[in-house]
C-alpha positions in Angstrom: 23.6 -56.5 -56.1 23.6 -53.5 -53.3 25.4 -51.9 -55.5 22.9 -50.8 -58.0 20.8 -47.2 -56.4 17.4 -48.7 -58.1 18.0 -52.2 -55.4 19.0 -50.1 -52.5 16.1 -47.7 -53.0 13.3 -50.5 -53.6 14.3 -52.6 -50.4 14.0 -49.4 -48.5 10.7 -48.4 -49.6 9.6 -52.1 -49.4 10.8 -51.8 -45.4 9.2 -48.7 -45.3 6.3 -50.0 -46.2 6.3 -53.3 -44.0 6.5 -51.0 -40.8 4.1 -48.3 -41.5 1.8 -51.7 -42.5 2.6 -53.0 -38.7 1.9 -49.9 -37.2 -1.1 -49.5 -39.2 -2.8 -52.9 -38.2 -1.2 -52.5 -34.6 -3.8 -49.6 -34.2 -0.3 -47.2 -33.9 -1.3 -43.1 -34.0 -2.0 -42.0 -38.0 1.0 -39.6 -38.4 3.4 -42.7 -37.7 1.9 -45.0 -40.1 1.2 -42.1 -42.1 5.0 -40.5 -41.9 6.1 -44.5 -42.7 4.0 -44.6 -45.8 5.3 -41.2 -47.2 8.7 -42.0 -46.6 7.9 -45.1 -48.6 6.5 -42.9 -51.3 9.8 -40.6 -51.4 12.1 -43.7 -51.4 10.6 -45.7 -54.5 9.5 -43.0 -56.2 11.4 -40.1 -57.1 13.5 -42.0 -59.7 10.0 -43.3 -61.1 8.7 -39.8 -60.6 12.1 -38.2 -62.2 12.0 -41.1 -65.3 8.5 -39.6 -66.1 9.0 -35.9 -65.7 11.9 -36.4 -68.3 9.6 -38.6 -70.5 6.8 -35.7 -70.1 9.4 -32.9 -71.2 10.2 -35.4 -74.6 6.1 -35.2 -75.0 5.7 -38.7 -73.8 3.3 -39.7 -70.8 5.3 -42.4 -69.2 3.4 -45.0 -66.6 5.9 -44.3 -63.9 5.2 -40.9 -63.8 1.0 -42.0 -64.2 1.8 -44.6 -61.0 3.5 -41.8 -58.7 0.9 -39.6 -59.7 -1.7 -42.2 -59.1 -0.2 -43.0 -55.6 -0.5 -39.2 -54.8 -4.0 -38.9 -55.3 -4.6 -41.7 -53.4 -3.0 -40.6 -50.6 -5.0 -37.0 -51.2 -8.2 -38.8 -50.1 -6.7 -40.6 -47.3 -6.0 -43.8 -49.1 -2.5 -43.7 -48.4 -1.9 -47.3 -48.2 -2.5 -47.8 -52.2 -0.7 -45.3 -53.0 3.0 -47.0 -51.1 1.7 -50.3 -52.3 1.7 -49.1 -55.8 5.1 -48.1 -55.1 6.7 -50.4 -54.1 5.4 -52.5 -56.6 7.6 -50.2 -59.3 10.0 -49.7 -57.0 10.9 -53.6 -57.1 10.2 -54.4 -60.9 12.5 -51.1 -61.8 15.7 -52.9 -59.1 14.7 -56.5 -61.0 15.1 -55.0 -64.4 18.4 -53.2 -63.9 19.9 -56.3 -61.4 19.2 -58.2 -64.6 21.0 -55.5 -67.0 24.0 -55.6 -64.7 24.5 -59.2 -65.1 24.5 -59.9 -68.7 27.1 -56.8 -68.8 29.1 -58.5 -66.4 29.4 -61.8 -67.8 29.6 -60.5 -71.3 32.6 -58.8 -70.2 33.6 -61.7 -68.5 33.3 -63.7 -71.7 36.7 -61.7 -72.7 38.8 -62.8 -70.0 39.0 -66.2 -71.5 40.9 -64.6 -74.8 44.7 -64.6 -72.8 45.6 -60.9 -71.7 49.4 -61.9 -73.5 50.9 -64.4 -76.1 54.3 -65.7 -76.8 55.1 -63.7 -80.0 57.8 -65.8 -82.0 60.3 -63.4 -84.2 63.8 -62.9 -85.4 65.0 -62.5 -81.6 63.1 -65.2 -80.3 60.6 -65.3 -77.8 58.4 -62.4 -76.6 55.8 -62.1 -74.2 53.5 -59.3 -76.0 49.6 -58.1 -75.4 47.5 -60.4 -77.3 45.4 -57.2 -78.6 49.1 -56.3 -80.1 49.3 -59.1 -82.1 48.9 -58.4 -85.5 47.6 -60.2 -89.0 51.0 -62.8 -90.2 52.7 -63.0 -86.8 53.4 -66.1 -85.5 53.0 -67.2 -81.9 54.1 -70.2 -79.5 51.1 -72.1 -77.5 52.8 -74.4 -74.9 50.2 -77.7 -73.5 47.9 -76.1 -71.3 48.1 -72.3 -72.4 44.9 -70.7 -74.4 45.6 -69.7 -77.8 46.3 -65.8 -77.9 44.7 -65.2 -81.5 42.9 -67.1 -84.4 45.0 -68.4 -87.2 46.3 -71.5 -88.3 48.5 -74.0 -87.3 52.3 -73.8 -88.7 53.8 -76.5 -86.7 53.3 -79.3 -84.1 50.1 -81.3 -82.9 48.1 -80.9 -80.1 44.4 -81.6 -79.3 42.1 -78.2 -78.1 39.6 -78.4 -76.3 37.0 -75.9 -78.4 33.8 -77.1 -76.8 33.5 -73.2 -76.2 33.0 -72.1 -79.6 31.8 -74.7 -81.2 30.5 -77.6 -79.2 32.4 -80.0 -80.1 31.9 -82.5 -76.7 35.8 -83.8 -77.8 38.7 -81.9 -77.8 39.6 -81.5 -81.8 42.7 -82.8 -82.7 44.8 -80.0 -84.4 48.1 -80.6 -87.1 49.6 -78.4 -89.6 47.2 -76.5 -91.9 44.5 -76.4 -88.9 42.7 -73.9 -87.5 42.5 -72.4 -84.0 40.2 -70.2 -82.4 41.9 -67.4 -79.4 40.7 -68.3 -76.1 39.8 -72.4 -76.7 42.8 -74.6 -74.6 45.5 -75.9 -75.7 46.4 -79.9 -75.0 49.5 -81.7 -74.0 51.2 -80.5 -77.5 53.3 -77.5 -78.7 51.8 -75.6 -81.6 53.4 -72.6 -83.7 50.0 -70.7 -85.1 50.4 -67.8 -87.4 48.0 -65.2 -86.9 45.0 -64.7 -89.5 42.6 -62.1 -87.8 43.3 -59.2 -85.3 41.9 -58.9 -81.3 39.0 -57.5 -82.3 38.1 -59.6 -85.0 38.6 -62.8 -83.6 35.4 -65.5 -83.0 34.9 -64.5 -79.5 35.0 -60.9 -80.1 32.5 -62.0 -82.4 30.6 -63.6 -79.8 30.5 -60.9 -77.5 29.4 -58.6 -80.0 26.3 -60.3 -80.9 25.3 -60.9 -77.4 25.4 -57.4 -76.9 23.4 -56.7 -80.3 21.0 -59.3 -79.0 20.7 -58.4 -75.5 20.0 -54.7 -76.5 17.2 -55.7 -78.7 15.3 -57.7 -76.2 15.5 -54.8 -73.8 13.0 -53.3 -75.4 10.7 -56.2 -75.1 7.6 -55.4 -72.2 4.4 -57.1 -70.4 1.7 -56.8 -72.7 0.3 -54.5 -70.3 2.7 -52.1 -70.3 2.8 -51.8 -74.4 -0.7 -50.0 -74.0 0.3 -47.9 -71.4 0.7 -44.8 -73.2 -2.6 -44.3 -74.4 -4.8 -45.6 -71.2 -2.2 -42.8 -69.3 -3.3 -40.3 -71.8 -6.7 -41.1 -71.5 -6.8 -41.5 -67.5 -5.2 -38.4 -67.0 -7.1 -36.1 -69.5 -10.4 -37.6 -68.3 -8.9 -36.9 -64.5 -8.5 -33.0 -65.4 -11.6 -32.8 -67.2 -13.4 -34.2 -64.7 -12.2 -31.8 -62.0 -12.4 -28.8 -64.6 -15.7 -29.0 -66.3 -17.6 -29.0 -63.3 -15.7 -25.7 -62.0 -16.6 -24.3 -65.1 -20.4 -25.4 -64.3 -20.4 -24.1 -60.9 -19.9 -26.9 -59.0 -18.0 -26.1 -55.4 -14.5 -26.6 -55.7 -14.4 -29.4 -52.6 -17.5 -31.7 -54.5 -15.3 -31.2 -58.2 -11.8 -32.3 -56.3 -13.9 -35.3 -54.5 -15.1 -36.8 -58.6 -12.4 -36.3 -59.7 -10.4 -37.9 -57.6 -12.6 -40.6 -56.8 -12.2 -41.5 -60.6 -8.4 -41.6 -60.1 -8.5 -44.2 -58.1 -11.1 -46.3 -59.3 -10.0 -46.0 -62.7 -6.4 -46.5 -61.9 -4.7 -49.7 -63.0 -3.3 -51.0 -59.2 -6.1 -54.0 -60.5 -4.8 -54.1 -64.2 -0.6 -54.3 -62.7 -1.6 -57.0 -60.5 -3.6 -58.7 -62.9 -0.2 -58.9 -64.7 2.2 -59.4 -61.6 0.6 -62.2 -59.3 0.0 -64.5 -61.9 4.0 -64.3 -63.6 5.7 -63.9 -60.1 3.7 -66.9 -58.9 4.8 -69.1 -61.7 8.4 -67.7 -61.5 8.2 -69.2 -57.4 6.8 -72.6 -58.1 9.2 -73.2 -61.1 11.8 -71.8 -59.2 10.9 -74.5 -55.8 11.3 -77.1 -59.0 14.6 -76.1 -60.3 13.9 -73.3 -62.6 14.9 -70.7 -62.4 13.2 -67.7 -64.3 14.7 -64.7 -64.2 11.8 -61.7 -64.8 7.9 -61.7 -65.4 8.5 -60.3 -68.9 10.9 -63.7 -69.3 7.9 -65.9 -67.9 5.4 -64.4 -70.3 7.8 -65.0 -73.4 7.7 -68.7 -72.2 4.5 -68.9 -72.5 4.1 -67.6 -76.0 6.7 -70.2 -77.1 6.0 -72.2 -80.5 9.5 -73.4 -81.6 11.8 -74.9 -79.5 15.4 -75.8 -80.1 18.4 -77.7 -78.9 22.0 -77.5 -78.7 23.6 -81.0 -78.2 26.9 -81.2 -76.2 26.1 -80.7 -73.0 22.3 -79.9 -73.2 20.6 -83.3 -74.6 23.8 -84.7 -74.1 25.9 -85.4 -70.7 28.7 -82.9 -72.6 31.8 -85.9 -72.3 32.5 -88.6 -74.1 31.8 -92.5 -73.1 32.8 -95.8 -74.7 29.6 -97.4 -76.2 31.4 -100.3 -78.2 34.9 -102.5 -77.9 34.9 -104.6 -81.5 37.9 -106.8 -81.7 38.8 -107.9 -84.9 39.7 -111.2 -85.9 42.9 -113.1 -85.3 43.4 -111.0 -81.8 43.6 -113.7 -80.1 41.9 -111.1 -77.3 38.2 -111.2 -76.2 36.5 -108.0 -76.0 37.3 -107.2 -71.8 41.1 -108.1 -72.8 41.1 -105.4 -75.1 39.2 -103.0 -72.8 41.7 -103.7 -70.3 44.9 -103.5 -72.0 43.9 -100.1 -73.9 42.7 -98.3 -70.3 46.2 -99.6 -69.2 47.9 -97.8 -71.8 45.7 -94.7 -71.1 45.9 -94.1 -67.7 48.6 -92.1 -67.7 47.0 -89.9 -70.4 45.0 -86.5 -69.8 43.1 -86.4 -73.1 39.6 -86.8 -72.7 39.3 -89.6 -74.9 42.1 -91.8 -72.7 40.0 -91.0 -69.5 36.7 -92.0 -71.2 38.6 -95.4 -71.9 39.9 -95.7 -68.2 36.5 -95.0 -66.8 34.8 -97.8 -69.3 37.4 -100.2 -67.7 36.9 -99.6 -64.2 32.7 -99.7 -64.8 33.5 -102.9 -65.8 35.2 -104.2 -62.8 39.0 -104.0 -64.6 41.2 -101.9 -62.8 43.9 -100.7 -65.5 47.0 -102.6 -65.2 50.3 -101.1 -64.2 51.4 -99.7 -67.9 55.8 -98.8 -68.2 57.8 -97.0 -70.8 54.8 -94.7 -71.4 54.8 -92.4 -74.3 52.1 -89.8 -75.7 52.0 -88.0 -79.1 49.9 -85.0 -78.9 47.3 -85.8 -81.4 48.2 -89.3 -82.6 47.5 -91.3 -79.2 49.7 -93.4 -76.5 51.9 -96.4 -76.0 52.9 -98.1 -73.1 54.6 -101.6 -72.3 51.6 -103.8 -70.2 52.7 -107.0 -68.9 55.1 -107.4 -70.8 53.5 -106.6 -74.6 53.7 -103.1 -76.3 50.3 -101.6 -76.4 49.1 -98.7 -78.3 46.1 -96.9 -78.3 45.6 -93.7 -80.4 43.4 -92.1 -83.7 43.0 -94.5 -86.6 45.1 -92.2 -89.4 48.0 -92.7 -87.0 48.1 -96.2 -86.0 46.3 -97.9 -88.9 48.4 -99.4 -92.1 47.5 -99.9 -95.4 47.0 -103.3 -95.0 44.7 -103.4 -92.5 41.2 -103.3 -94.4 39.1 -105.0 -91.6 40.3 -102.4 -89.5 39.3 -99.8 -91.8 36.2 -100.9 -92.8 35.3 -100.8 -88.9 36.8 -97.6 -88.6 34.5 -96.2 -91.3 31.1 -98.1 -90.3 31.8 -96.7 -86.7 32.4 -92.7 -88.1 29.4 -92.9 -90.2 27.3 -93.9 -87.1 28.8 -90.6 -85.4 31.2 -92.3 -83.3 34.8 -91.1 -83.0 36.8 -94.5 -83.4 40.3 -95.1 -81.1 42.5 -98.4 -82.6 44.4 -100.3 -80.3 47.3 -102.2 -81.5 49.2 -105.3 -79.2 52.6 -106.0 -80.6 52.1 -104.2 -83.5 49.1 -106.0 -84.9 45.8 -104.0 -85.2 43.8 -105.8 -82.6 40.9 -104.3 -82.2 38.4 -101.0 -82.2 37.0 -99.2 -79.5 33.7 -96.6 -80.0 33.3 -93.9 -78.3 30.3 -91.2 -78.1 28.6 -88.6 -75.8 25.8 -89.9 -74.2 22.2 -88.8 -74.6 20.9 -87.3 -71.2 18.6 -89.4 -69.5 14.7 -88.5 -70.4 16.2 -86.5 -73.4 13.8 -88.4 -75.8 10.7 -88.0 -73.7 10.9 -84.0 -73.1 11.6 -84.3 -77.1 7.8 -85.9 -77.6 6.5 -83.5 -74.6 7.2 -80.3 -76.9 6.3 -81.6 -79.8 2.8 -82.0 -78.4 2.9 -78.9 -76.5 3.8 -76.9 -79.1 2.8 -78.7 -81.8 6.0 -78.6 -83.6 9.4 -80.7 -83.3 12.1 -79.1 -81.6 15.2 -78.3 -84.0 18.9 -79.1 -83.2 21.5 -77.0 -83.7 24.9 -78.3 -82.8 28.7 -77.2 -83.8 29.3 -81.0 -83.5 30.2 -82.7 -86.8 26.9 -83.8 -89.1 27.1 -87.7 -88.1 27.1 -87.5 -84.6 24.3 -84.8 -84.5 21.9 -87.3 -87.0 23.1 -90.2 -84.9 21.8 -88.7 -81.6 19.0 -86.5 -83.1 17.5 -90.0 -84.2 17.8 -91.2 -80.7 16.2 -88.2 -79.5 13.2 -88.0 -82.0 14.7 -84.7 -83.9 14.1 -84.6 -87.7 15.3 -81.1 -88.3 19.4 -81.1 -87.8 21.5 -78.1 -88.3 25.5 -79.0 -88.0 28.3 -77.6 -88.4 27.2 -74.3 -86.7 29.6 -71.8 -85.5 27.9 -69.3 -82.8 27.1 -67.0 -85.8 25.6 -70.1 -87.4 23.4 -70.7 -84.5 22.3 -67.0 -84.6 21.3 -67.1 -88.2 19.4 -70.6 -87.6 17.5 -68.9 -84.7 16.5 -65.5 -87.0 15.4 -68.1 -89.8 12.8 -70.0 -87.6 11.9 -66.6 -86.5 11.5 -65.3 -89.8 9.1 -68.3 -90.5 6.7 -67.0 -87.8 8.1 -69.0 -84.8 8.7 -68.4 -81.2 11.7 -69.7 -80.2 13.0 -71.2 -77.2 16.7 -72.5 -77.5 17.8 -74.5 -74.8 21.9 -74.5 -74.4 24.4 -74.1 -72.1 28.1 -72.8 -73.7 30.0 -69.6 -74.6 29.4 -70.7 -78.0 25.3 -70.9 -77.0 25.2 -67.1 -76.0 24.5 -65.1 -78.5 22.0 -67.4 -79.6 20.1 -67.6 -76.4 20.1 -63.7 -76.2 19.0 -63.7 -79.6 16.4 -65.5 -79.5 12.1 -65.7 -77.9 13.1 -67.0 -75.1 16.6 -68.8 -74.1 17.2 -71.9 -71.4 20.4 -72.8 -70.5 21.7 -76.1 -68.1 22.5 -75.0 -65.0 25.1 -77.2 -63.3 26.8 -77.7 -66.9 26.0 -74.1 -68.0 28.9 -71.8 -68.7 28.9 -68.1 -67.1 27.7 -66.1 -70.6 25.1 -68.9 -71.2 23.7 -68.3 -67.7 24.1 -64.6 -67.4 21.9 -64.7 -70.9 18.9 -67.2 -70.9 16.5 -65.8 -69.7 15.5 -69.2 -67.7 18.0 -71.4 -66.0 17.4 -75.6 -65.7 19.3 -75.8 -62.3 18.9 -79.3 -61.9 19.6 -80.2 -65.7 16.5 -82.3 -65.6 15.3 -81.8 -69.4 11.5 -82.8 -68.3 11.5 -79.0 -66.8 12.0 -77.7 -69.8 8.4 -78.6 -71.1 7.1 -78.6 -67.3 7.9 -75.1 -67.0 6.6 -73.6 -70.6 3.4 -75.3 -69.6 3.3 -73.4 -66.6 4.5 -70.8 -68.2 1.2 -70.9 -70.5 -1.3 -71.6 -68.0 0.1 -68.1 -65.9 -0.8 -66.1 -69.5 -4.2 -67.6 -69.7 -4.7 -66.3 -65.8 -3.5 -63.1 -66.9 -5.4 -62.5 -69.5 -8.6 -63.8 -67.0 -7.3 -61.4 -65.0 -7.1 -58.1 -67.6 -11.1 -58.8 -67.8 -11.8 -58.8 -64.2 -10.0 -55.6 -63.3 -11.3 -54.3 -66.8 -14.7 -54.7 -66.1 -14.6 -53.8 -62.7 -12.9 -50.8 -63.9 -15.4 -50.1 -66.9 -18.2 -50.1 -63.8 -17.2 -48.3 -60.9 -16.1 -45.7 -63.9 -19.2 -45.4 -65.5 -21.1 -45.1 -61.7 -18.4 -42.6 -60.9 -19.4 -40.4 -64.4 -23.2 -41.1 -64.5 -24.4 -41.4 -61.2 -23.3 -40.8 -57.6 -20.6 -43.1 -56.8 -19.3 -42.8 -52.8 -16.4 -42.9 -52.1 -15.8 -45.8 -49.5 -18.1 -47.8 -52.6 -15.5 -46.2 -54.9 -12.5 -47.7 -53.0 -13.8 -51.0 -51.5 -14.7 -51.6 -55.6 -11.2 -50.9 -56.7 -9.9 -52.5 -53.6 -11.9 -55.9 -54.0 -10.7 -56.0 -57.7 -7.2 -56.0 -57.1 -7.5 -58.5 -54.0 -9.8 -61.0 -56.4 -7.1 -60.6 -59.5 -4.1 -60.9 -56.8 -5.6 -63.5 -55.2 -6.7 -65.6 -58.5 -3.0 -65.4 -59.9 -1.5 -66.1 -56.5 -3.2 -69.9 -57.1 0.2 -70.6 -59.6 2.1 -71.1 -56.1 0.4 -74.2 -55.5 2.5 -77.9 -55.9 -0.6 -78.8 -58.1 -0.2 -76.1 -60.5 3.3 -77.5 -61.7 2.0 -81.6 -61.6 -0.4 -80.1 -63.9 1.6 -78.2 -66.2 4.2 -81.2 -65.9 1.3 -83.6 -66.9 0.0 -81.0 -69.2 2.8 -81.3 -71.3 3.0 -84.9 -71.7 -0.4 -85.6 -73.1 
């Protein structure tokens, strides 16, 4: 963070500031206070000051360059402490904006380091260890268990399962045979796999990805406050009215001193230090009470896109669900001879000398259930195709239903089929080779998933959308749990892009709520983007622009109500400082405004439109947005 000039150069103006304010109130001689204050001036704003003078030679009239200016005539009629207050104010939105840039370029080029710097290249000498970028289109290239895949291409040999919950969601590792494909940087499993290369380094999905979070990220950048996209003509206007006010009356006859005094009396009563903190107070405030409730927002400009939300939608794996699988139903068939906590028990035997995500799901059902796994010998594992171990005595084995089911076994297979069509992945376990039973297995639906589901609906008036990588039955099976009608499966990250642009294109605001690599490019893409904090990967953090820290999905609603509630104070705000504006203004043009009047005007505006959006730090003002958007 000290890294970057524009944080370095707003915490020293901000500290400059503090003591001149100290010495000020302590009743300290002016020219320290005074020296403090312009010290503060030079260290927030020359880079301001520089950004507009380069804006001004490209004919543009740039609000940086409008504040500095601002801050200068304010300190020309003694008002000094406006002026550094102003300031710092830039100083610390300009070092927020550019600690925010740095991040998303770090973890985008983070995303890259999970693509393997090297691969084992397979050719007529055997094995070499080459650059992955090297690889080229029709190679072929060895992935031992545990390795990440070098490249995308397709499986020529062996049988593993890889974990691709990174690129496509799926909350269970996919099990991979010949004629598969992979994808270059998801992880191998306990198999050995010979791929043959089908795309080049910079080709590949996750190149893909980090391409289009760039894209994305770079067109958001241009997104502002409201405020600030009607900066350039109220800075065209303020000044010219500025000069002409000081140069008409020359022209007149008026003394010089009397001309300077107007016109710069109407600088600072028409300047916008009211209108900025009409904007600021009210966002910043919200960002601090979300953030004391485990959300964190990451910039005022992300808080107001928040509020303007009208779409929201979902990944699944690992956002409205807990991202791992569970066991949600042990069916024996029958003729087992085996009740259903038998079964349980003798399959988490077999298992628990497995690492495959699916055998610890099973091991973890049996100990919940007060059945410690027995000891298991002679254990085997087939990348892929499932286990077998000898347990007390009787051969047990425990595995995917094309592997381990026979032709005869119709029961079996009629189980096997009911439970996939539900959106369950289905594990057989045999005993002594006879089928004995099935075991169902699913990611679980976070808890209050459903209710946040109902809050945005009524908040928004729309039902959130799901967009998931996962296969089509399990997304329908827990969309109906959740109370989602709208399902989108299937989707690779570009898949989730395009889903996000179409809602868009339909007039929607959207708010997509994820958490993985494969969630990125979405979340950047889209209105606004909320990813899961504890569950979150890097990217996905690095991008949304809001972070659920505590993965409670009830903030999600909580926080776009809040979100709301801090634009309708801004925009209560823009009318205050407006119309305080429009008055002491007109006085200052058509009558005799003084100068103290002048000032205390402009000052009690800002302190009324500070103050008023200062009330979002209240605990109250996030019980009522959190009751706001259940009802």
């Amino acid at each position: 963070m000290w890294s970057l000039p524009e944080v370095r150069w707003a915490a020293t103006a901000t500290v400059l500031f503090a003591a001149g304010g100290i010495l000020h109130l302590a009743g300290a001689p002016s020219w320290s206070w005074w020296g403090l204050y312009l010290a503060c001036y030079a260290a927030g704003g020359w880079e301001p000051g520089l950004s507009g003078l380069r804006a001004l030679r490209d004919r543009t009239l740039d609000v940086d360059l409008l504040m500095v200016v601002a801050a200068i005539g304010a300190a020309a009629i003694g008002q000094v402490f406006d002026g550094a207050l102003l300031i710092v104010i830039f100083a610390t939105s300009g070092a927020l904006e550019a600690l925010a840039t740095k991040r998303t370029e770090d973890a985008v080029r983070g995303l890259l380091d999970l693509a393997p710097e090297q691969a084992t290249r397979l050719g007529e000498h055997g094995e070499d260890r080459v650059p992955a970028a090297d690889l080229a289109v029709g190679e072929t290239i060895l992935v031992r268990p545990g390795e990440r895949i070098g490249a995308d291409g397709q499986v020529i040999a062996g049988a593993s399962a890889v974990d691709q919950a990174g690129i496509t969601g799926e909350s269970v590792p996919a099990d991979k045979a010949v004629g598969d494909e992979v994808f270059a940087g998801t992880l191998n499993g306990s198999g050995v796999l010979r791929v043959r290369v089908t795309r080049p380094a910079a080709e590949t999905v996750i190149a893909r990805i980090v391409a289009m979070v760039r894209e994305a990220t770079a067109t958001k950048a241009g997104t502002q406050l409201f405020i600030e996209k009607v900066e350039q003509r109220y800075s065209v206007v303020m000044v010219a009215a500025t000069v002409a006010l000081f140069a008409v009356p020359l022209l007149w006859g008026v003394p010089l001193q009397e001309a300077l005094l107007r016109a710069m009396t109407f600088m600072i009563v028409a300047s916008p230090c009211a209108v900025v903190l009409a904007t600021m107070p009210p966002l910043l405030a919200a960002i601090a009470n979300a953030g004391r409730h485990g959300v964190l927002v990451k910039s005022a400009v992300a808080m107001e896109q928040l509020g303007s939300v009208t779409q929201v939608a979902f990944d699944k794996t690992g956002t409205l669900t807990e991202g791992r699988p569970h066991v949600t139903g042990v069916h024996v068939l029958p003729g087992a001879g085996l009740d259903e906590r038998r079964l349980l028990a003798l399959a988490a035997s077999a298992e628990q000398g497995s690492e495959h995500p699916l055998g610890r799901a099973v091991v973890r059902a049996a100990r919940a259930a007060g059945l410690p796994p027995g000891q298991a010998v002679a254990f085997g594992s087939r990348p892929g195709l499932g286990v077998r171990a000898r347990v007390e005595g009787r051969l047990v084995e425990v595995g995917s239903p094309a592997h381990l089911l026979d032709a005869g076994d119709e029961a079996a297979a009629r189980l096997v089929d009911d439970l996939q069509r539900g959106g369950h992945t289905a594990v057989v376990t045999r005993v002594d080779g006879t089928t004995a039973g099935v075991l169902a297995l699913a990611d679980r639906m976070r808890p209050g998933a459903a209710e946040a589901v109902a809050r945005l609906t009524t908040l928004t008036g729309t039902t959130p959308v799901l967009l998931t990588g996962d296969n089509p039955r399990a997304a329908h099976r827990l969309a109906g749990q959740a109370g989602i009608t709208d399902v989108r499966a299937g989707l690779l990250p570009a898949g989730k892009v395009a889903a996000v642009r179409e809602l868009q294109a339909d007039g929607a605001r959207v708010a997509l709520v994820g958490d993985g690599v494969n969630d990125a490019p979405a979340l950047a893409g889209a209105h606004a983007g909320i990813a899961m904090g504890r569950t979150g990967s890097d990217l996905a953090l690095d991008t949304a622009d809001a972070v659920i820290t505590r993965d409670e999905l009830s903030a999600v609603p909580a926080v776009l109500a809040l979100a709301r509630r801090a634009r309708r104070l801004v925009v209560a705000n823009l009318v205050i400082a407006f119309t305080f504006i429009a008055v002491l203004v007109a006085w200052d043009l058509f009558g005799d405004l003084p100068l103290p009047l002048g000032v205390a005007g402009h000052e009690g505006s800002t302190v009324i439109v500070g103050l008023n959006g200062l009330r979002l730090l209240r605990g109250a003002a996030w019980r009522r947005a959190a009751g706001a958007s259940s009802v």
